[in-house]
N, C-alpha and C positions, 0 to 999 in steps of 0.2 A: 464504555467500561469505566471503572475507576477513575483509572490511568486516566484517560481522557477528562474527565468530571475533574481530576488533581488539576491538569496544566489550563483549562478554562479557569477556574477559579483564580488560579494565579494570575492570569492574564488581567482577570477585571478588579487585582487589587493594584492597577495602575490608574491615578487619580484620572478620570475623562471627565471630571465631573457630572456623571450620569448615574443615574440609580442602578448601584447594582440589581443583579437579575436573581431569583431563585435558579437555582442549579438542581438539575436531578440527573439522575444515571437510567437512560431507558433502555441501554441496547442496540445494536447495529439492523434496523431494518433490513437492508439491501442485503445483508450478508445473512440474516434468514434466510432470507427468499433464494436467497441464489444453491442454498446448503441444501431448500429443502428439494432446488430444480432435478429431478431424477433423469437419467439420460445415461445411454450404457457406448458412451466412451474411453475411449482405452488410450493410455500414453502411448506419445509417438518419439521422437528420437528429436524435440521441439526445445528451443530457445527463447524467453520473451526479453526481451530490452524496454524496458518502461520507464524512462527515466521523468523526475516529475519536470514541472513547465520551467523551462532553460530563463526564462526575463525572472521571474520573482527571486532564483535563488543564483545569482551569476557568479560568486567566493565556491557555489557546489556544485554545480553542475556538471553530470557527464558528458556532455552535448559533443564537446570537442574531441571528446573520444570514443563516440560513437562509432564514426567508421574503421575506426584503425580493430574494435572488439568484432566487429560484424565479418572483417576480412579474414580472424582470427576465426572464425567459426566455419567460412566458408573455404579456406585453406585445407581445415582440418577436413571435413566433411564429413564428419559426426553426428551434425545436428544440423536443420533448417536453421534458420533466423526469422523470428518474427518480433520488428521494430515495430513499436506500438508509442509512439511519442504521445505527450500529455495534451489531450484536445485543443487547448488555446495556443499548442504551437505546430499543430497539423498540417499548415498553409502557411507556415512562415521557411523561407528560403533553406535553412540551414537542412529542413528538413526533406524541404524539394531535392534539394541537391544531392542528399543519400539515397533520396528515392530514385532520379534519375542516375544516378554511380553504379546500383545496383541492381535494378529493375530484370535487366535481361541474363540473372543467374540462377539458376530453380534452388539453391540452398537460401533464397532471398526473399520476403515476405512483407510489405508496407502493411498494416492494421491501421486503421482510424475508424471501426467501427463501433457503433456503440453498445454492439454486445461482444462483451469480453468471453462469456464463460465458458463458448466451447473449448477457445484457445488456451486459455488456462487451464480445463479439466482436462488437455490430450497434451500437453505439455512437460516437459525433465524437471527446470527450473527456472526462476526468472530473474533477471542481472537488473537491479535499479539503483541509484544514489540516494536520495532521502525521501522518494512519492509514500505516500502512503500506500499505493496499491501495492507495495511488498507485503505487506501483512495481510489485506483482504488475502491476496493471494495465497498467505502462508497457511491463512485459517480455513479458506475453501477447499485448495486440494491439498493440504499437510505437505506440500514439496518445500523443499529448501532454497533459499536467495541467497544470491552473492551481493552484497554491498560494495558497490565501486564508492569508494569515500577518496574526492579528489584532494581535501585540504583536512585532514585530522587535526591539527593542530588550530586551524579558526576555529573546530567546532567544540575543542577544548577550551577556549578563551571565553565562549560565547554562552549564552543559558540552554543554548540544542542542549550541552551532553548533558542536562539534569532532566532531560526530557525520554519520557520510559521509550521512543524510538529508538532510540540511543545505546539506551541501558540493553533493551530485549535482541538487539540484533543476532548476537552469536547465538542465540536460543532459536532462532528458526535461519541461521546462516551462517556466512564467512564471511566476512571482512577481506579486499584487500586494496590495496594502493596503486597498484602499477598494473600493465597488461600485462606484462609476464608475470604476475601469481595469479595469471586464470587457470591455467594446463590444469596444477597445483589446487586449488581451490575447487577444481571438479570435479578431480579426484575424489574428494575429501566428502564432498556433499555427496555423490553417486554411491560410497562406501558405508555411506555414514544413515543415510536414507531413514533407516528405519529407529535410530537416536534421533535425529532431526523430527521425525513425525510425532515420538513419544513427548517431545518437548513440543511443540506445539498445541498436541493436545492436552497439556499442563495449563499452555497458554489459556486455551476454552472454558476449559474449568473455571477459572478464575472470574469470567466472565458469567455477571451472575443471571442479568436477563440475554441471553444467547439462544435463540430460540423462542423468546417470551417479548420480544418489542413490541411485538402488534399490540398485546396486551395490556403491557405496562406502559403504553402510549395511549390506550383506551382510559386507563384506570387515572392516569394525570389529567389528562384532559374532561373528564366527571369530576375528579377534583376540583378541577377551576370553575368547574361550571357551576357548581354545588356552591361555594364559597361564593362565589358572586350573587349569587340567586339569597344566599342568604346575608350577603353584604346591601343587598338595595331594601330586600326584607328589613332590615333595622335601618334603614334611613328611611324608608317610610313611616313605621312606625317614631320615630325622632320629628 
């Protein structure tokens, strides 16, 4: 999207001494395909925990509060749980260890596979700290996310909050800091449902190849090929 095209360009106006790159806006393949995946699933009474990879962001990670939300879930018995930790920490202990904690409770659910969509289209809503699969998720099935944001105030210090992940949270969520404003916060999302969805698809709109990647990935890449073909064209001719 834009948004994306804005924060790359920023990034490469830090000197690496490397030629910058042309930039374009082409679209979210994956989130085509997965929009256009048709399949007559119906929500279930589902929880996802997605938090992103616990080593790259350790000042945000929910990791450490994972099991205390999951216990929270399965006390109440409202909803399944299905932790779904970010691929490169699958097989790291932190994550064994909740799988083994949990394994033998049926409100209890380990994920590590590599297709998400059913999970997400039979699903209530899904609880993440800063993964990007909040938004894939917000934009496939229009459900709303809760943001466990463990440190607001680094990420006010920091360039994250000029970042539209940032900015757009409360537009497809809640925000909250502590385990006790989840009750609260679910309230709020389950009530709220169908504002949450209309803002999300504000979000889409915006988004101008959404639906059109494959295409506008075809039509850049003839551009290059076209420009080239006629960049050896005049050095031949030279």
């Amino acid at each position: 999207s834009k948004q994306t095209f804005t924060v790359f360009a920023e990034l490469f106006k830090i000197n690496l001494n490397l030629k910058k790159p042309l930039l374009h806006e082409t679209g979210y393949p994956r989130l085509d395909y997965l929009i256009k995946k048709k399949k007559n699933l119906k929500r279930k009474k589902t929880v996802i925990i997605a938090p992103t990879g616990f080593k790259s962001f350790p000042n945000l990670t929910m990791q450490k509060h994972i099991s205390e939300i999951i216990s929270f879930f399965i006390k109440s018995k409202k909803y399944e749980v299905i932790y779904r930790p970010h691929p490169l920490n699958a097989k790291e202990i932190e994550v064994l260890n909740i799988e083994k904690k949990f394994k033998n409770n049926p409100y209890f659910k380990l994920d590590i596979s590599n297709d998400y969509f059913k999970v997400y289209k039979e699903s209530n809503f899904l609880i993440s700290d800063l993964s990007g699969t909040a938004y894939t998720y917000a934009l496939l099935t229009n459900n709303p996310v809760i943001f466990f944001s463990r440190d607001e105030n680094y990420i006010n210090k920091t360039y994250y909050k000029k970042l539209n992940y940032y900015k757009n949270r409360k537009k497809i969520g809640v925000i909250i800091f502590k385990i006790k404003q989840l009750k609260s916060a679910i309230n709020k999302i389950e009530n709220n449902r169908r504002r949450y969805s209309n803002s999300i698809n504000n979000i889409k709109k915006k988004m101008i190849y959404l639906g059109k990647s494959k295409n506008r990935i075809r039509e850049l890449i003839n551009e290059i090929l076209s420009k080239k073909k006629q960049d050896r064209a005049m050095y031949k001719r030279n």
